[in-house]
C-alpha positions, 0 to 999 in steps of 0.5 A: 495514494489515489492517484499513483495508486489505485487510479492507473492500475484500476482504469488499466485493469478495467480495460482489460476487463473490457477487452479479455474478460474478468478472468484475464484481468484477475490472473497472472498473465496480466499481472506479468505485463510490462505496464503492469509492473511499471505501475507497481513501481510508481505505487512504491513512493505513496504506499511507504508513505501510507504504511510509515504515517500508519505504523508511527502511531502505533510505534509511539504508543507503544514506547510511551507506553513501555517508557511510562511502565517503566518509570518508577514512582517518586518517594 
């Protein structure tokens, strides 16, 4: 995530920090650039990785949960 994520878009975002100021690098004009589209993309692989790891655990504590109340209890 490190590095198809936040290392590219930063170090570009940085640079037109340097070259246009913070507002430009923050607005929607750099955001409509070509190259920052691109990296928006290349994100999409690592950020579905991050978000499925993230929510399978919730997921499955959830289903044990619903599966455990549900259970009845032997007589």
């Amino acid at each position: 995530m490190v590095v198809l994520s936040l290392f590219p878009g930063g170090v570009l975002q940085f640079r037109d920090v340097l070259v246009n100021g913070y507002w430009h690098a923050r607005s929607s004009a750099y955001l409509d650039t070509s190259l920052a589209r691109l990296i928006e993309w290349v994100r999409l692989p690592g950020d579905l990785v991050f978000g499925i790891v993230g929510v399978l655990p919730v997921v499955l504590a959830i289903g044990m949960t619903y599966w455990y109340t549900r259970k009845k209890p032997a007589q």
